[in-house]
N, C-alpha and C positions, 0 to 999 in steps of 0.2 A: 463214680459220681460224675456227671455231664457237665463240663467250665459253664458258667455264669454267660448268656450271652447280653450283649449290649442292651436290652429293657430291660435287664436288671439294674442297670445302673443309668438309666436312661435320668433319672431324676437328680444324681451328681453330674451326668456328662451338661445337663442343661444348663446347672448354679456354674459351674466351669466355662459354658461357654459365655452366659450371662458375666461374668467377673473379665473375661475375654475382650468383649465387646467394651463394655464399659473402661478398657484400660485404651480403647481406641478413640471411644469418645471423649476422654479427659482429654489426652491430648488436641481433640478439635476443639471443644469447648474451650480450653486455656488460651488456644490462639483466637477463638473469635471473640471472646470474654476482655480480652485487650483493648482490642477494637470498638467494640458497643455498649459494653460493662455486662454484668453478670447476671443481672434482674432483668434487662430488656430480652437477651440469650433465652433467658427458663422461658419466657411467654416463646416469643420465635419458635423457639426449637420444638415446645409440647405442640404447638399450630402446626408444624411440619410433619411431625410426627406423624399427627394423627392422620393427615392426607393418603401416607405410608397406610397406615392401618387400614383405613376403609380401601386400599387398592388391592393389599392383602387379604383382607374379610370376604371380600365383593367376588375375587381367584379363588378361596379357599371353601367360602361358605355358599358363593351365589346371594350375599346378603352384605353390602356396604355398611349399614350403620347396626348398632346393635339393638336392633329394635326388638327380638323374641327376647333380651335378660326379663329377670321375675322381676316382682320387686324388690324383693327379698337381695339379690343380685345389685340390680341399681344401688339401693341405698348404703352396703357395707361397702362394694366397690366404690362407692363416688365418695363416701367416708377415707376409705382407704387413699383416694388420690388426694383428698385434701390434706390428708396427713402426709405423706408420704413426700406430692412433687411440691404444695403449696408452701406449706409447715414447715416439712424437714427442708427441704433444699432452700427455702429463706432464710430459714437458722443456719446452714450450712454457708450461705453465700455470705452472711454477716459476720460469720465466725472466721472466714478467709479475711475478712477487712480488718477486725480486733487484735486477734492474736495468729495470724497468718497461715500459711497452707501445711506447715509444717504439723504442727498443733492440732489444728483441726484434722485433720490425717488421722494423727494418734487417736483424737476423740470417737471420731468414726469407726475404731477397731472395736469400741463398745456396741456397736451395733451386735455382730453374731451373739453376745449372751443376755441380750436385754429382747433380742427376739425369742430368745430359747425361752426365758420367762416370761413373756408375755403370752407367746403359742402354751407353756404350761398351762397359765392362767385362762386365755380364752377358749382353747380347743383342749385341754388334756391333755398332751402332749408331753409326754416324759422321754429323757435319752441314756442310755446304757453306759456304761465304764469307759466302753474305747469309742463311743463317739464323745462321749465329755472330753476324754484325752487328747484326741486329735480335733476338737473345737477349743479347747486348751492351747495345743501346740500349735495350730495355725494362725490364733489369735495372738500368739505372742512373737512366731515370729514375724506376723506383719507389722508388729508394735516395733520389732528391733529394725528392720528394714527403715518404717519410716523415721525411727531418731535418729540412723544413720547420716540421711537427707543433711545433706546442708543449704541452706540458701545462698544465692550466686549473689545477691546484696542485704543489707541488713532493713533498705524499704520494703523488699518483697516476702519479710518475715518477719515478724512481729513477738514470735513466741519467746522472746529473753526479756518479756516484761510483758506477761501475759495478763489480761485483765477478768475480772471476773465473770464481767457481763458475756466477755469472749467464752469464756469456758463453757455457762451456762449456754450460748450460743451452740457452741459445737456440739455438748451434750443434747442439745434439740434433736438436731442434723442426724443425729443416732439414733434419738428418740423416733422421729419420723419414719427415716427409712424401717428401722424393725416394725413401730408401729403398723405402718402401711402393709408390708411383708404379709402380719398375720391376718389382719382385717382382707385382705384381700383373696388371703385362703380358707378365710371365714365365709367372705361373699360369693367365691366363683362354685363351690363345689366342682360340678361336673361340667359347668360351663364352658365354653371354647375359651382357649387363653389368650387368642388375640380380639375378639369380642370383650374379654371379661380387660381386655387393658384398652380395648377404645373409648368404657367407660371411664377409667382411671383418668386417663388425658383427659377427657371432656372434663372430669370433675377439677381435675388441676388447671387446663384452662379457665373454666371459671372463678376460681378459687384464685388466679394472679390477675384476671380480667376485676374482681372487686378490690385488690389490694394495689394494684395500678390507679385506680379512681379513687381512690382514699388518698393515695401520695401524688395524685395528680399529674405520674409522670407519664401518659399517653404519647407525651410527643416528644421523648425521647424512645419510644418503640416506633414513634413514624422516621426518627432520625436515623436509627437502626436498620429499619430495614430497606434503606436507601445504601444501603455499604454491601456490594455485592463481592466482594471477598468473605465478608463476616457471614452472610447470608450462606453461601459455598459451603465455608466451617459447621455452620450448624446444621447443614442439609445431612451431612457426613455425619457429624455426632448424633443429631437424630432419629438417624437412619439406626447407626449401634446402639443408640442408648435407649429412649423410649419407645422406639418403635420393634426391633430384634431382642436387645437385652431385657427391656420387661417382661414382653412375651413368655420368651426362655423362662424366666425366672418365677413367673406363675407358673407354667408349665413347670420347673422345678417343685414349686412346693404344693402343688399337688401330689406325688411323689412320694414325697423324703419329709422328715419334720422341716419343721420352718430354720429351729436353728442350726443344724445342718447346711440347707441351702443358703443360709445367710454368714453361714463360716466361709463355705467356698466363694460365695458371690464376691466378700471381703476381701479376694486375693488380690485386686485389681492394685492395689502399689505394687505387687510381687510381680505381674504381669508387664508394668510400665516397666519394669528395669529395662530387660534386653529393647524396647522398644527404642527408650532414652538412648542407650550406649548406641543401638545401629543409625537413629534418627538423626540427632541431635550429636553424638559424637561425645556425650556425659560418659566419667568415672564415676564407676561405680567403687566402695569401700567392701572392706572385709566382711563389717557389720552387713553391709547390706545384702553381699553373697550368705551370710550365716543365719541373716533372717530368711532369706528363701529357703536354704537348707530345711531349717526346724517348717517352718510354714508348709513345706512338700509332705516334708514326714507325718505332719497335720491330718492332708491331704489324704493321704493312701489310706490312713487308718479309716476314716471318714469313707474310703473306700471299698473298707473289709467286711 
């Protein structure tokens, strides 16, 4: 029998490298998220993004904006982004303010089985014994990785008197992200994946362009993007997050089921570790080596 070559697993090397990327954006994001706060950051950085996207489009496709999607297209993708970057990542970024990053971390590992049910429920979408197992096993060791985490002060975490609205918050953040996941493997079919994600940004741009003008805060996005270190930060995360990591990760679940691709995607606390330790010069704990362990063996099987 002939080894498997790499388009066979062309749809896990993607969730892999999407979980990749995105473990490089937290850390930009985190640093420019400081500087400008975290809600000016989402608008910025999707505006960036998209730049990225139409430069990529215009190289790949000979077509800048996505002007040939159906409608069909347009409306579940631009569905998809508002779920996804507007929705979730608001709930997500309120859920860091409530009950702190730690928490919200864990709440986020609900993400891979809540897209598994939702892709059951929109697309049909059933999964076998040993991808349950190893979406089992990767989801839980990333749950032990991040309880591992300790906060470096007791302001920068909040989870030792978590609140409920918090909770409800970080479950959103889950909510969203799987939500968008499927909705957008609903929309693109065979669409190009970076076409099918320049609609996603546009619909998330607009989707923070009307909840900016309900909170009136426009001009703390004009204060923002006057900080050219922060500006720097988020060109970087951008660049890996909505602009590379999305891509990837439509391109993923076209592929592979949705929760699959959203078990792997999820590895991105497993991925910061070594990052932290070479970066930053952080110890890492037992627990946090024991959650990568189980989270790996997750992985492979997801692989088999």
């Amino acid at each position: 029998m002939p080894a498997p070559t790499y388009a066979a697993y062309a749809g896990q090397l993607a969730a892999l490298g999407t979980a990749t990327c995105w473990a490089f954006t937290a850390l930009a994001f985190d640093a420019a998220a400081r500087r400008i706060g975290a809600l000016s950051l989402s608008l910025i950085r999707l505006v960036i993004a998209f730049g990225f996207l139409c430069l990529a489009a215009w190289a790949m496709r000979g077509m800048a904006l996505p002007l040939d999607a159906s409608p069909k297209a347009w409306g579940w993708l631009g569905v998809s982004g508002l779920v996804g970057f507007t929705f979730g990542d608001f709930c997500l970024f309120r859920a860091y303010v409530l009950v702190g990053a730690r928490l919200s971390q864990l709440l986020m590992a609900l993400a891979p089985p809540l897209t598994a049910v939702i892709g059951w429920l929109l697309l049909g979408e059933t999964l076998g014994g040993r991808a349950l197992l190893g979406m089992s096993l990767t989801v839980t060791g990333i749950a032990w990785a991040v309880l591992e985490q300790r906060p470096a002060t007791p302001e920068n975490d909040r989870s030792s008197r978590p609140s409920l609205s918090g909770i409800a918050m970080g479950f959103g953040g889950a909510l969203g992200q799987a939500g968008g996941l499927v909705l957008s493997k609903l929309g693109m079919g065979s669409y190009d994946a970076v076409a099918a994600t320049q609609v996603r940004v546009l619909a998330g741009i607009l989707g923070y362009a009307v909840l900016f003008a309900g909170l009136r805060r426009w001009g703390r996005v004009g204060e923002a993007s006057r900080d050219r270190r922060a500006l720097g930060l988020a060109t970087v995360g951008a660049f890996f997050g909505p602009f590379l990591g999305v891509s990837l990760s439509l391109f993923a679940v076209r592929r592979i089921p949705a929760g699959v691709a959203a078990s792997l995607m999820a590895l991105t606390p497993i991925l910061i570790i070594p990052l932290v330790v070479v970066l930053r010069r952080e110890r890492v704990g037992l627990g946090g080596i024991a959650g990568a362990v189980v989270a790996v063996a997750g992985v492979v099987l997801l692989f088999l």
